[in-house]
C-alpha positions in Angstrom: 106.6 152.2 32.6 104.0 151.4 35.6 101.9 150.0 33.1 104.5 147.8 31.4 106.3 146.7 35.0 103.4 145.2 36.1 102.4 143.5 32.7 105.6 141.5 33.0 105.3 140.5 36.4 102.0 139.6 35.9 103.3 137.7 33.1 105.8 135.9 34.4 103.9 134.6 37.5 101.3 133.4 35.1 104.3 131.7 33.4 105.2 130.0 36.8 102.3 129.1 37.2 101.6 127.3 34.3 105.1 126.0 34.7 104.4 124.3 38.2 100.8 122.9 37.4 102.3 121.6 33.9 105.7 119.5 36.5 102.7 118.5 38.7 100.8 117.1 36.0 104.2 115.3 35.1 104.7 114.3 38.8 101.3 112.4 39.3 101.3 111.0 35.5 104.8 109.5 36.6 103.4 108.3 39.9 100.0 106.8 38.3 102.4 105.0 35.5 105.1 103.4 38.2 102.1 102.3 40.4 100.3 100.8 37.2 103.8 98.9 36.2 104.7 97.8 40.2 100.8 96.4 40.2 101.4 94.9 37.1 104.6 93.4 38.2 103.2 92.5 41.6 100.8 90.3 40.1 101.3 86.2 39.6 99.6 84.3 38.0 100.5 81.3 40.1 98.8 78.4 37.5 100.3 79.0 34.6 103.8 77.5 34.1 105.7 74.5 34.2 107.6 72.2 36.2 111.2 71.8 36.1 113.9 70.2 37.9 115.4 71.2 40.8 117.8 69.1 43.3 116.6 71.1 45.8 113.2 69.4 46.0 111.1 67.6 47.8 110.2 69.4 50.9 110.3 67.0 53.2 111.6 63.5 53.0 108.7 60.6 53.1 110.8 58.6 55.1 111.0 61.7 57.8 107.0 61.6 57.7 106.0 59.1 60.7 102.0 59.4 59.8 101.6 59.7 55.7 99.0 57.0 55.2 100.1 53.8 53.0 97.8 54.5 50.5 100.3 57.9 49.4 103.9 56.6 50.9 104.6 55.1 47.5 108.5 55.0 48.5 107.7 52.8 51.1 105.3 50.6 49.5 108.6 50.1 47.0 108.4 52.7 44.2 112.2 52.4 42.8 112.5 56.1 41.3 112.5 59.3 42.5 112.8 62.0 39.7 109.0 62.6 40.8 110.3 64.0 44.1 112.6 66.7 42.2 109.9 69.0 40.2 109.2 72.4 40.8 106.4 74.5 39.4 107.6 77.8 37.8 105.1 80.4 36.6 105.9 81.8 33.5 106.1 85.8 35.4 107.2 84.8 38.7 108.5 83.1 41.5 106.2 81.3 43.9 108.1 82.0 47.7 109.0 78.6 48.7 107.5 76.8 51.8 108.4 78.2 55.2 106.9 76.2 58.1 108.1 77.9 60.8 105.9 81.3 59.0 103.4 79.4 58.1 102.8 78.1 62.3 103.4 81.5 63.4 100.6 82.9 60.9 98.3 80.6 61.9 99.0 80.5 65.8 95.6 80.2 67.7 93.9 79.1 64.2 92.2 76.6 62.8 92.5 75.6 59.3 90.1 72.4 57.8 90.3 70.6 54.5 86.3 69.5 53.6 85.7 66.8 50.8 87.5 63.1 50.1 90.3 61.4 49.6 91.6 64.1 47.9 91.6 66.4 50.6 92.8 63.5 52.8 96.1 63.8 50.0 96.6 67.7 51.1 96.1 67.4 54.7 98.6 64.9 54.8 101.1 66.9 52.7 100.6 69.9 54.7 101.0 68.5 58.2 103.8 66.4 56.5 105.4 70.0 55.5 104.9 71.1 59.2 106.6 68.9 60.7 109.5 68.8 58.5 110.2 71.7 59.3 109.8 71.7 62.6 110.2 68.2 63.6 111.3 68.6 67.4 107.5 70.6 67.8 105.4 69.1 69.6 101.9 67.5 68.2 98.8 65.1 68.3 96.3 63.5 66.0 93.0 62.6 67.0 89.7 61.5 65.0 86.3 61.9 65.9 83.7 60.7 63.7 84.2 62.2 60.1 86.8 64.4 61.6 90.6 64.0 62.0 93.0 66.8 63.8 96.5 67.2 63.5 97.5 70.0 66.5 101.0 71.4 66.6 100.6 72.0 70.7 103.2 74.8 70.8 101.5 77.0 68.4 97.8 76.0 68.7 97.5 75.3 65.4 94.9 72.6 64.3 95.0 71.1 60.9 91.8 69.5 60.0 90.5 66.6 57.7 86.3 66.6 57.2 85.6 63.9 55.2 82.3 64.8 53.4 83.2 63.9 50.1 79.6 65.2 48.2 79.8 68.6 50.2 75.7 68.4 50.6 73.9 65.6 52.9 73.9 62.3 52.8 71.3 60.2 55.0 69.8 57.3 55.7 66.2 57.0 55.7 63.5 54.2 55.1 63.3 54.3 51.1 67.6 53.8 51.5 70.4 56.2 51.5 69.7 59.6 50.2 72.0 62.4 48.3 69.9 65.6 49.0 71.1 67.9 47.1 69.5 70.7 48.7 70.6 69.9 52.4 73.9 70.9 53.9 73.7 70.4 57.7 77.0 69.0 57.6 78.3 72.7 57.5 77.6 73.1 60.7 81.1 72.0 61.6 82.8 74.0 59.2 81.5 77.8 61.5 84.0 79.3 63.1 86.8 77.4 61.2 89.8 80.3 60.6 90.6 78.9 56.7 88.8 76.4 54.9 89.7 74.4 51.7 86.6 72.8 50.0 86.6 69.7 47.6 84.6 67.8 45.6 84.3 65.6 42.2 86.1 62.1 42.5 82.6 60.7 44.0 80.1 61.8 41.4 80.4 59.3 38.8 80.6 56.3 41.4 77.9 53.5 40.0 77.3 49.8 41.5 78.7 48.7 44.7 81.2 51.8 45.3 78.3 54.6 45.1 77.5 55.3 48.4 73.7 56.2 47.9 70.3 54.8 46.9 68.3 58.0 45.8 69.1 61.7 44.9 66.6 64.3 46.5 66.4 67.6 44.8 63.6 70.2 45.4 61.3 68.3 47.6 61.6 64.6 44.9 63.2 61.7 45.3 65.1 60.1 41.6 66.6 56.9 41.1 69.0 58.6 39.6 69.9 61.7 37.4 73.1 64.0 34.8 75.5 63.2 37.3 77.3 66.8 36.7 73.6 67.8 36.7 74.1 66.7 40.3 77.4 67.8 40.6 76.7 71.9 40.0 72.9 71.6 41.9 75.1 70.5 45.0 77.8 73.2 44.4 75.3 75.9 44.1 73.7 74.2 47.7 77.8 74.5 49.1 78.1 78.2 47.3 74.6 79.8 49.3 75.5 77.7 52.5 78.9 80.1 52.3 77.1 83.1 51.2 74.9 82.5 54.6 77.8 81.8 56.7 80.9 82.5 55.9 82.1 86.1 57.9 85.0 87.3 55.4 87.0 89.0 58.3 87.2 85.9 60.4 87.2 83.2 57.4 88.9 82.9 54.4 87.5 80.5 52.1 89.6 77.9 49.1 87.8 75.4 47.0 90.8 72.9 46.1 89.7 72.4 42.4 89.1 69.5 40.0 92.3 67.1 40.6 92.9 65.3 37.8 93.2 61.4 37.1 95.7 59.8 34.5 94.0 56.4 32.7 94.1 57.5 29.1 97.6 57.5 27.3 96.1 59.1 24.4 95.2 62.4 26.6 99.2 63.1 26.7 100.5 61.9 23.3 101.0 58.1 24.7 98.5 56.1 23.1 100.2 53.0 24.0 99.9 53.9 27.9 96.5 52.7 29.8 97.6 54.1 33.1 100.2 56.1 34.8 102.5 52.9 35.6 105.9 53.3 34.7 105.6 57.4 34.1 108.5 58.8 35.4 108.5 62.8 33.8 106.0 65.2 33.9 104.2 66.2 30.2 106.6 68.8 28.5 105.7 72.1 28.3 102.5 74.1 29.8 99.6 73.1 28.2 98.0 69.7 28.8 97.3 68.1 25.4 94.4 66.7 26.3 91.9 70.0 27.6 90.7 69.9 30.9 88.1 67.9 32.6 84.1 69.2 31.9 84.0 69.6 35.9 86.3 72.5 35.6 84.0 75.1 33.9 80.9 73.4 36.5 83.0 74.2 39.0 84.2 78.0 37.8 80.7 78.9 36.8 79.4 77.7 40.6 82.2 79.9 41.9 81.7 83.2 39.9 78.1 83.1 41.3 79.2 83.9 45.0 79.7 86.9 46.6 81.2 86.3 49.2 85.0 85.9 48.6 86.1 82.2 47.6 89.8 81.6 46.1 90.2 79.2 43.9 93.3 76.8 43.7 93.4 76.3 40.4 95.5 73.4 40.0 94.0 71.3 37.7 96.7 72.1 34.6 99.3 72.0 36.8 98.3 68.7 37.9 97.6 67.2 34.8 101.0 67.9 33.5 102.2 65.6 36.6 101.3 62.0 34.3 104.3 60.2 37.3 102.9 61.7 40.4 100.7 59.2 40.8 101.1 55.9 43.0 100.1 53.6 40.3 101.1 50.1 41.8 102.6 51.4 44.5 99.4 52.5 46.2 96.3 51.2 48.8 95.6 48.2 46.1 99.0 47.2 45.2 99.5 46.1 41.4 95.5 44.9 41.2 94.5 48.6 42.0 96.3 50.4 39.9 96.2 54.1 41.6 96.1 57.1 39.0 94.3 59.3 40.9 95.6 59.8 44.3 99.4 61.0 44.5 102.7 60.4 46.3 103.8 62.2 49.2 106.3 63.5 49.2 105.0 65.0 45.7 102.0 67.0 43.6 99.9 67.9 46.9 103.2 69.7 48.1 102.9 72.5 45.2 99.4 72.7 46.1 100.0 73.6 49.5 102.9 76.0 48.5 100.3 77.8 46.2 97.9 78.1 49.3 100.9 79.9 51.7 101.5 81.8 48.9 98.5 83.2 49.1 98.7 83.5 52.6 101.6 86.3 52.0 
């Protein structure tokens, strides 16, 4: 009985036993699975989507902007519509947390945030600092230029909000032979250290040719060309821009955006319109999420330059978004009127907006 008393106690602890381990097992397969499906659910990608109505839009009224530039105040230079002004961009999985200004200052108070590249950028900055002060238009602020560089400073906060026009990224000088694009030199990053977020740009420029290109000869390793590939020229200067950030960017005090290829609308055929030689008269984005007409070659220059750095570098990726946006354009309501028909830049309020939602979304 001794014997037997103890086999079944023995027995039935090794029965506990195996009873607990096998609810632990359970327990942590249940945990690992929830934390798989909240990751998972977490996740947005913010680029794929499309753009919908909503009477809730724009951000900010145009009119309610003192300082957007004439070239992008399209409702002042006489544009008659306004559905442009009323689009949202919806991911397909989520919900991109609209624009809070008030956040955004208090995020950033003490900081300095720069946008780096043309007129592009130019767009952005003004759409942020448009954004800003809309929603906090009794806040004090200033804008100032020196040189290449133009501030916008909410005084109550310390924030600065940047513009440095560089619109190549790498150098551009002046020497005896003429103007030279050195492809190799980036001394105008010396302005960009100690910046607290930066947001890089650069494409529009190199295909200029004739009177508008703003350079005589290319430099590249130590010899001087007449010319050369322009997107040749376009990743050699990248992969300059991509070691300058490897060399200098600290991750803990920086954080680093390139803006992405913005695209331009010329070509009817590129979203089912043969008929259509510009983006005059567009009033409604293109249907659906997928662009009919691929994206630009620059894109995958662009992507390839990017996946070589290591130091961290987020990309906003708005090129499909953008090209779905065939109205967002000022067209004849731009800097050149109806002779300089403008399908590259965009109206503010407008396109730029989303892109600067994007960016405080991933700020959250």
């Amino acid at each position: 009985m001794g014997f037997f008393s103890f086999w079944v106690r023995r027995s039935t602890f090794s029965l506990s036993a195996f009873a607990s381990a096998s609810h632990l097992f359970l327990l942590l397969l249940l945990v690992l699975v929830c934390c798989q499906a909240n990751a998972t659910k977490d996740y947005c990608d913010m680029f794929t989507g499309r753009w919908v109505l909503d009477t809730s839009y724009p951000l900010y009224e145009a009119a309610a902007c003192p300082f957007i530039e004439h070239e992008f105040n399209c409702q002042k230079n006489g544009r008659p519509d306004l559905a442009y002004t009323k689009y949202r961009w919806q991911p397909h999985d989520c919900n991109l947390i609209r624009f809070n200004g008030l956040n955004f200052l208090e995020r950033f108070r003490g900081k300095s945030i720069m946008f780096v590249g043309d007129s592009l950028s130019r767009n952005q900055w003004q759409s942020l600092t448009c954004m800003l002060h809309s929603a906090l238009p009794k806040a004090k602020y200033n804008i100032t230029r020196q040189g290449d560089v133009s501030s916008f400073t909410f005084t109550d906060y310390g924030v600065k909000v940047m513009l440095n026009r560089n619109v190549y990224l790498v150098d551009t000088v002046k020497e005896k032979v003429g103007r030279v694009l050195k492809l190799d030199s980036i001394e105008g990053g010396k302005i960009w250290k100690q910046i607290d977020m930066l947001i890089f740009n650069t494409w529009h420029w190199w295909n200029r040719r004739g009177p508008s290109q703003p350079w005589d000869y290319i430099q590249v390793g130590g010899k001087l060309v007449k010319d050369m590939d322009r997107m040749a020229a376009f990743n050699k200067a990248l992969e300059t821009w991509a070691r300058w950030v490897d060399d200098n960017i600290d991750p803990a005090k920086s954080t680093v955006f390139f803006q992405g290829i913005s695209p331009s609308h010329y070509n009817g055929s590129l979203w089912n319109e043969p008929s259509a030689k510009s983006c005059i008269r567009q009033t409604a984005p293109v249907a659906g999420s997928i662009y009919p007409g691929g994206m630009p070659p620059a894109v995958a220059v662009l992507k390839a330059a990017l996946n070589k750095i290591k130091k961290p570098v987020k990309l906003l990726d708005v090129t499909n978004l953008s090209l779905l946006r065939k109205d967002g354009h000022p067209s004849m309501y731009g800097l050149g009127g109806p002779t300089g028909m403008d399908c590259s830049h965009w109206c503010l309020a407008g396109v730029p907006d989303t892109w600067n939602q994007i960016l405080y979304n991933f700020m959250l």
